[in-house]
KEKE-3310 file (N, C-alpha, C; in steps of 0.2 Angstrom, whole numbers, plus 5000, padded with zeros to 4 digits):
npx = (5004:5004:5011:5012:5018:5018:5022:5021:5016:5027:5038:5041:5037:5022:5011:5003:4989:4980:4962:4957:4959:4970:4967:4954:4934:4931:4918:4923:4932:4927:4929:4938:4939:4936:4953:4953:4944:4948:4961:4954:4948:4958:4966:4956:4956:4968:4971:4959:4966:4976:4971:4964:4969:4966:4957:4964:4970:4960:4954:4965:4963:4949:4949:4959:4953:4944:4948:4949:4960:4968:4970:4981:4976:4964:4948:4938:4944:4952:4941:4934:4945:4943:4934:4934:4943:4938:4927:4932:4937:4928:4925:4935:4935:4921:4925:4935:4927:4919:4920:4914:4906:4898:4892:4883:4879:4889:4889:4876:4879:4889:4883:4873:4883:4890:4880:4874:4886:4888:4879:4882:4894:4894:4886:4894:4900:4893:4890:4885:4868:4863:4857:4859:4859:4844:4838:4826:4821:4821:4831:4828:4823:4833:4843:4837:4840:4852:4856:4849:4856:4870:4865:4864:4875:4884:4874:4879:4891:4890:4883:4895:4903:4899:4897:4911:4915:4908:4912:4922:4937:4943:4951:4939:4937:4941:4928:4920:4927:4924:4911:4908:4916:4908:4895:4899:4907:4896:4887:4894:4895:4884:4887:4897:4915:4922:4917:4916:4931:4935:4930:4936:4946:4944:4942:4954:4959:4950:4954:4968:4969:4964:4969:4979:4978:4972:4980:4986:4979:4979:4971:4961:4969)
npy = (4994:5010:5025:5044:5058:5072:5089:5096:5113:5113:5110:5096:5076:5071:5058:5052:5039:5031:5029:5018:5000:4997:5006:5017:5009:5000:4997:4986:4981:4977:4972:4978:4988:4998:5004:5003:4993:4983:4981:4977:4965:4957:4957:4949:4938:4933:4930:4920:4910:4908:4904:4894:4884:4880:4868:4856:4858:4854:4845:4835:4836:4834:4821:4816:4816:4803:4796:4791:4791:4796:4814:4827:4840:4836:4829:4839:4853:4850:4847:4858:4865:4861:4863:4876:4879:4872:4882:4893:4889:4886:4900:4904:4896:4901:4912:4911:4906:4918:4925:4915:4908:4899:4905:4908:4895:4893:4904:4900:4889:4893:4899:4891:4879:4889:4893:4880:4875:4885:4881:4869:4867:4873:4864:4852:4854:4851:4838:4819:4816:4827:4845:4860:4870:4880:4877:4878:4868:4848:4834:4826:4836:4843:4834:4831:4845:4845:4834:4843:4853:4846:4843:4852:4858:4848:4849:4861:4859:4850:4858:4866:4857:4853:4867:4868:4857:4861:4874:4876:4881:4873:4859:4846:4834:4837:4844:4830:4824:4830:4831:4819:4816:4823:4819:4806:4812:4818:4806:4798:4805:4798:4784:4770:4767:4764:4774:4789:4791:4787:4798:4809:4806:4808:4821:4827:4824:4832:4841:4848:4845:4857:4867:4867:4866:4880:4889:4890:4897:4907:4926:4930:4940)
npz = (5000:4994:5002:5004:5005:5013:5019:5034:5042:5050:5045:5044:5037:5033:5037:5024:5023:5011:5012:5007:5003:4994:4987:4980:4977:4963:4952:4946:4957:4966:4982:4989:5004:5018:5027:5042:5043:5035:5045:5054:5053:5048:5062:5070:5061:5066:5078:5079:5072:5077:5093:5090:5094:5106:5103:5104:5114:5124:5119:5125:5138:5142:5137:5146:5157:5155:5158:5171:5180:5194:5198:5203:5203:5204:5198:5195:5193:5180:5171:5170:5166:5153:5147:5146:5140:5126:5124:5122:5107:5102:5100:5092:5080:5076:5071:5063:5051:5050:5036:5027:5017:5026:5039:5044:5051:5057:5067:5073:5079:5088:5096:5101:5109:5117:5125:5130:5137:5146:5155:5158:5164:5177:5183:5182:5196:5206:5216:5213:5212:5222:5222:5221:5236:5239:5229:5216:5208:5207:5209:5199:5191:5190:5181:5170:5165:5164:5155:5146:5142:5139:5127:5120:5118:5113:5099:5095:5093:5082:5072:5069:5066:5053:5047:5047:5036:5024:5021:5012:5016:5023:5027:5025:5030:5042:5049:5048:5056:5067:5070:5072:5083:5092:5092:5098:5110:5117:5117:5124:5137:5145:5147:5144:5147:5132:5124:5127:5130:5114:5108:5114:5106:5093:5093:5098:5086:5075:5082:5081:5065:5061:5067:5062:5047:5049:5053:5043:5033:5020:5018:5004:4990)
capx = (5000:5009:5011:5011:5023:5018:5025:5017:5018:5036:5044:5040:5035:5017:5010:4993:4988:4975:4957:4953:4963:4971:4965:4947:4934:4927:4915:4929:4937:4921:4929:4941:4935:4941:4958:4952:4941:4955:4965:4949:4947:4968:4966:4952:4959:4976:4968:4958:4971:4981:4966:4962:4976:4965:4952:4967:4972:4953:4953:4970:4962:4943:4952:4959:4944:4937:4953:4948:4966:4966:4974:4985:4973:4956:4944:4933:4947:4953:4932:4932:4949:4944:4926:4937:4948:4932:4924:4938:4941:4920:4923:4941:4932:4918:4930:4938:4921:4916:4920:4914:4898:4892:4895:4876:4877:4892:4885:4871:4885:4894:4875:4871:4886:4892:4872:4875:4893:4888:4873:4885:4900:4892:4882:4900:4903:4885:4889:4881:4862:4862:4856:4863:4855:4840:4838:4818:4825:4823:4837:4826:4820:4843:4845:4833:4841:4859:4855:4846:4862:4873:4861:4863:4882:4884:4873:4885:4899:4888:4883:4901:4908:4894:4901:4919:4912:4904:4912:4929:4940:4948:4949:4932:4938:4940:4923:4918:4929:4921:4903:4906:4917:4901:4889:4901:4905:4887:4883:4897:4893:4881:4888:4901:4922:4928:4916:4921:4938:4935:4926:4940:4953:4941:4942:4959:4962:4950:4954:4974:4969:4959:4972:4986:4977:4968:4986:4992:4977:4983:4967:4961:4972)
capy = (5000:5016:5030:5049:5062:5079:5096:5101:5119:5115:5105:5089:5075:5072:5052:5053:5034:5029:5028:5013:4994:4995:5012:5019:5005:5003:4989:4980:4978:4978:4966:4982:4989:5003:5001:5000:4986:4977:4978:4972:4957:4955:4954:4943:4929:4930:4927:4914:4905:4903:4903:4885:4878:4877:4865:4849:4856:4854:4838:4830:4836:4829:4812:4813:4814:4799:4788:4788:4792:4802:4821:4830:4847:4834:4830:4846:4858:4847:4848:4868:4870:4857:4868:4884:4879:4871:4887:4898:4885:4889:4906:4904:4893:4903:4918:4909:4906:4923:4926:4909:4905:4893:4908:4906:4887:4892:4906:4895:4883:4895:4901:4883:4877:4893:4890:4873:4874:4889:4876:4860:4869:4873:4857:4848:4855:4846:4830:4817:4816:4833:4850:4867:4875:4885:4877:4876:4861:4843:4832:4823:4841:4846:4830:4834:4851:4843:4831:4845:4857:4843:4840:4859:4860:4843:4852:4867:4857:4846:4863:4870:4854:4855:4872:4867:4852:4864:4879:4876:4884:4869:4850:4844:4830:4838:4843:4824:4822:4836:4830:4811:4818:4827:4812:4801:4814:4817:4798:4797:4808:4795:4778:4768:4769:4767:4777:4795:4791:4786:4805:4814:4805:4813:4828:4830:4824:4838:4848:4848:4846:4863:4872:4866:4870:4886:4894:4890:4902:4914:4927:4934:4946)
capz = (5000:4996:5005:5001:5009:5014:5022:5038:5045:5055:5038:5046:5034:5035:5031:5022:5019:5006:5015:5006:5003:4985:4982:4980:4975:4958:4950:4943:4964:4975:4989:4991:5011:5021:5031:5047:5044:5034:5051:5059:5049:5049:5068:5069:5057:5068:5083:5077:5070:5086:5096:5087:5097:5112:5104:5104:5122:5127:5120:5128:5146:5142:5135:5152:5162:5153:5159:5178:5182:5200:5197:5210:5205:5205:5188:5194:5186:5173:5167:5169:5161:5147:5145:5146:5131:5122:5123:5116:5103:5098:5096:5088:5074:5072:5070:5056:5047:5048:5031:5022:5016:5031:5043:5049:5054:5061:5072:5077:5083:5094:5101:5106:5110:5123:5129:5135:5142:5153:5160:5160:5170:5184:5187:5184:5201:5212:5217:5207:5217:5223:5221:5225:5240:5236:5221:5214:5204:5210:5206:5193:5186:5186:5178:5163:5163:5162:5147:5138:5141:5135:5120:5117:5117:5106:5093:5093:5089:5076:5069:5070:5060:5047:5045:5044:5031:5017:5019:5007:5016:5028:5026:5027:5034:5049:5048:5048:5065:5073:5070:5076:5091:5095:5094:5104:5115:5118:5119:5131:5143:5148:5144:5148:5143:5130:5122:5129:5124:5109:5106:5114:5102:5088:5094:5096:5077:5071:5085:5078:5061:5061:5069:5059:5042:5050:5053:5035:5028:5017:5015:4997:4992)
cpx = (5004:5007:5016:5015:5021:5021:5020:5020:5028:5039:5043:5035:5028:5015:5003:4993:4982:4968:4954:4962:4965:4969:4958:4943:4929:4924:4917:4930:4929:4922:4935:4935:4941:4948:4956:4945:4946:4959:4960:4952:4956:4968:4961:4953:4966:4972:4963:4963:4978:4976:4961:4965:4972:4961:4957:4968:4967:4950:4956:4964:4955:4945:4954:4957:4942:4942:4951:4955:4966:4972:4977:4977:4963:4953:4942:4939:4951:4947:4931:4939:4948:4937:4928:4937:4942:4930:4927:4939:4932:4922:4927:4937:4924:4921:4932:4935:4918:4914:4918:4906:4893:4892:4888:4877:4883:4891:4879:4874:4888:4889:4874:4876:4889:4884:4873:4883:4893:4882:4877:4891:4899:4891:4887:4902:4898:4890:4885:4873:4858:4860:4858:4858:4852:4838:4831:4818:4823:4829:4835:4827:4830:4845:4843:4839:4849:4859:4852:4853:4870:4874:4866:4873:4886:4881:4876:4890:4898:4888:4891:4906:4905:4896:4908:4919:4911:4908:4918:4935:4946:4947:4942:4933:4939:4932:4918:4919:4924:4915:4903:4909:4912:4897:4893:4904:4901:4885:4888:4899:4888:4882:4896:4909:4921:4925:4919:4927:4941:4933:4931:4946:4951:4941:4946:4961:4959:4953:4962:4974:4968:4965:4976:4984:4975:4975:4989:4986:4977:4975:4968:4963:4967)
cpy = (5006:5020:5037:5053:5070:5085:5098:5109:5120:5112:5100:5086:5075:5065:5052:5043:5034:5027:5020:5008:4995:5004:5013:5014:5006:4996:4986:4976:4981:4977:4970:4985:4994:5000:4999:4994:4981:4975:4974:4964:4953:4952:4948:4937:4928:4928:4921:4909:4902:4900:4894:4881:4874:4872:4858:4849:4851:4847:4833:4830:4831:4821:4810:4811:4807:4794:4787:4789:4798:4808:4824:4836:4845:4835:4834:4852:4856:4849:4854:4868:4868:4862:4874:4885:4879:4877:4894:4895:4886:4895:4907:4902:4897:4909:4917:4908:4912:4924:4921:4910:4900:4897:4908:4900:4889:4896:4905:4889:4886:4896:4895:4880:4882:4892:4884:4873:4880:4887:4871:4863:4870:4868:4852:4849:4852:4839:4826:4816:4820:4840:4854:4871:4880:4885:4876:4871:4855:4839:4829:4830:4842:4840:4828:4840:4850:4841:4838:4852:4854:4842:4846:4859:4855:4843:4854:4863:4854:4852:4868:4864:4855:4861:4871:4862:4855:4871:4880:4879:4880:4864:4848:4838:4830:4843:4837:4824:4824:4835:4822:4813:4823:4822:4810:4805:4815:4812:4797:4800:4803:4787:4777:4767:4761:4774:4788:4797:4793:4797:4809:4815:4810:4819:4830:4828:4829:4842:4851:4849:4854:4869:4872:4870:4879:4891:4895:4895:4909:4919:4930:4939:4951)
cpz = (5000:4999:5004:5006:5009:5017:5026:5039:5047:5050:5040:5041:5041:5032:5031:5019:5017:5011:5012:5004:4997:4981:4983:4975:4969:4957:4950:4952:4969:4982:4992:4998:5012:5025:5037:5048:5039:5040:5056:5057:5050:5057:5072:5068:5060:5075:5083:5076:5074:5090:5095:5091:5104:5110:5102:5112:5126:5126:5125:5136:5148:5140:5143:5157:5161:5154:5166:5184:5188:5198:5202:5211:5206:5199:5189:5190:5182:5167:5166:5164:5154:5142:5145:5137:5126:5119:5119:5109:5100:5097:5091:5080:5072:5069:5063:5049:5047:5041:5025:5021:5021:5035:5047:5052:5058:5068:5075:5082:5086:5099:5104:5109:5119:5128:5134:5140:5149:5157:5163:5165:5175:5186:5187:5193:5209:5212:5214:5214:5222:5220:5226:5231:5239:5232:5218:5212:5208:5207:5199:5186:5185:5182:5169:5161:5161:5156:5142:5135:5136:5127:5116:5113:5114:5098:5093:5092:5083:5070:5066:5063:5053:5046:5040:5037:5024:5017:5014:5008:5020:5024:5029:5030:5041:5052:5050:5056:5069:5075:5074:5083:5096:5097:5100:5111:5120:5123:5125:5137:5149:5148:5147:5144:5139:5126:5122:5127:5118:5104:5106:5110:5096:5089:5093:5089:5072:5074:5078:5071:5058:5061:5065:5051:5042:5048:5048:5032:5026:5016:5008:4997:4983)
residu = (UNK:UNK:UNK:UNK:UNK:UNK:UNK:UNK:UNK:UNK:UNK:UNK:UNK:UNK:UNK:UNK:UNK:UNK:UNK:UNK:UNK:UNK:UNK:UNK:UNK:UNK:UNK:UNK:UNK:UNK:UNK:UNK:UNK:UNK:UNK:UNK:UNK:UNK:UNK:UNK:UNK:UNK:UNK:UNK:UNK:UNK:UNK:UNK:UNK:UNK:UNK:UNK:UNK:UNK:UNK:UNK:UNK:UNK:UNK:UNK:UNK:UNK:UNK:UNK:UNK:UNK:UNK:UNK:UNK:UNK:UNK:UNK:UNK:UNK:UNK:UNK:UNK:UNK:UNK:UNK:UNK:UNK:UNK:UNK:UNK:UNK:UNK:UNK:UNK:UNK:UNK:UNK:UNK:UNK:UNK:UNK:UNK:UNK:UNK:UNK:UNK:UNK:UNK:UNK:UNK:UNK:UNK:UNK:UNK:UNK:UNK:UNK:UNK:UNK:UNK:UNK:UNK:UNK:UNK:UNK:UNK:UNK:UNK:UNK:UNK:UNK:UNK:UNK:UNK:UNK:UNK:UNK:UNK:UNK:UNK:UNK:UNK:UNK:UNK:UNK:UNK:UNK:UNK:UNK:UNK:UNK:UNK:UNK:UNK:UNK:UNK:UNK:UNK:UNK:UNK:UNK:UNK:UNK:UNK:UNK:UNK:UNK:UNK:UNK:UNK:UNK:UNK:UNK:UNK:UNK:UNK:UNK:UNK:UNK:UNK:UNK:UNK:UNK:UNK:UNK:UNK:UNK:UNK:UNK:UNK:UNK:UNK:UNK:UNK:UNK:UNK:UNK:UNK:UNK:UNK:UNK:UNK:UNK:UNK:UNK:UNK:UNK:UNK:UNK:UNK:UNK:UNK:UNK:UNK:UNK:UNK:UNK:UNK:UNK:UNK:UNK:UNK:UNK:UNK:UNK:UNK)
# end
């Protein structure tokens, strides 16, 4: 992008840059935008594209949940850090879709998916046959409200690989993972190992996959 040199008042230059990307925009160059939404966009797709790293972390930690192996800091904040990452790793990828053609199914999938993790985090933290003091809830009724939180933030990752799948822009094969390590996470939320496992190994092959292609995307110049 060149830049213009003027002469203020005291001799000092003066730098004028171009208000628009490439120049000023004509039919021919539509997808030319202002500078400061160029840097927006620049900042967005770099933070995304590191920001991905968290959805292999978030796998390793929930893989280790689902082994039964005792932790010095205890499964309750291995399950919060794994739902931390998780969560940054939804918004990372819908970030990176912003700009594609599936970017509704993918902001559908960040919506249900931050929905139900900000339901299932807490209730990770009751004892299993318990409720919170004060709570209207019976156990039966928290125990609906658990499954249907689950439900929720199993779609938003189905919706999120279905994104990653049609949108052109990644390996749809890591689209595929994302959507089965959803089911079987899901399913194995309530069932018994290997299942779980099995989900978080899918997880971390899209998670990894995602991040690794995400960071090689050159945008359109």
């Amino acid at each position: 992008m060149s830049i213009s040199h003027h002469q203020t008042a005291s001799g000092r230059p003066l730098r004028v840059s171009p208000a628009w990307v490439g120049g000023a925009g004509t039919a021919k160059n539509e997808h030319l935008m202002p500078v400061r939404e160029a840097v927006w966009v620049w900042s967005v797709r770099r933070y995304a594209r590191l920001a991905l790293w968290a959805l292999p972390a978030a796998a390793l930690l929930h893989g280790w949940t689902t082994l039964g192996i005792d932790t010095p800091p205890g499964p309750l904040l291995v399950t919060v850090a794994a739902g931390w990452l998780a969560a940054i790793a939804m918004i990372a990828l819908a970030g990176l879709l912003a700009g594609s053609r599936t970017r509704r199914s993918a902001l559908a999938g960040l919506l249900l998916g931050l929905a139900g993790m900000a339901v299932t985090l807490p209730l990770a933290a009751l004892p299993a046959g318990t409720v919170a003091a004060g709570s209207a809830l019976s156990v039966e009724q928290l125990r609906l409200v658990e499954l249907g939180a689950t439900a929720a933030a199993g779609l938003g990752w189905v919706l999120l690989g279905w994104a990653v799948f049609r949108s052109r822009l990644v390996n749809p094969a890591d689209g595929v993972l994302l959507m089965l390590a959803a089911a079987a996470i899901g399913a194995g939320a309530h069932a018994q190992r290997p299942l779980p496992t099995i989900g978080a190994l899918l997880l971390l092959a899209a998670g990894t996959g995602l991040a690794w292609t995400g960071g090689r995307l050159v945008p359109r110049h």
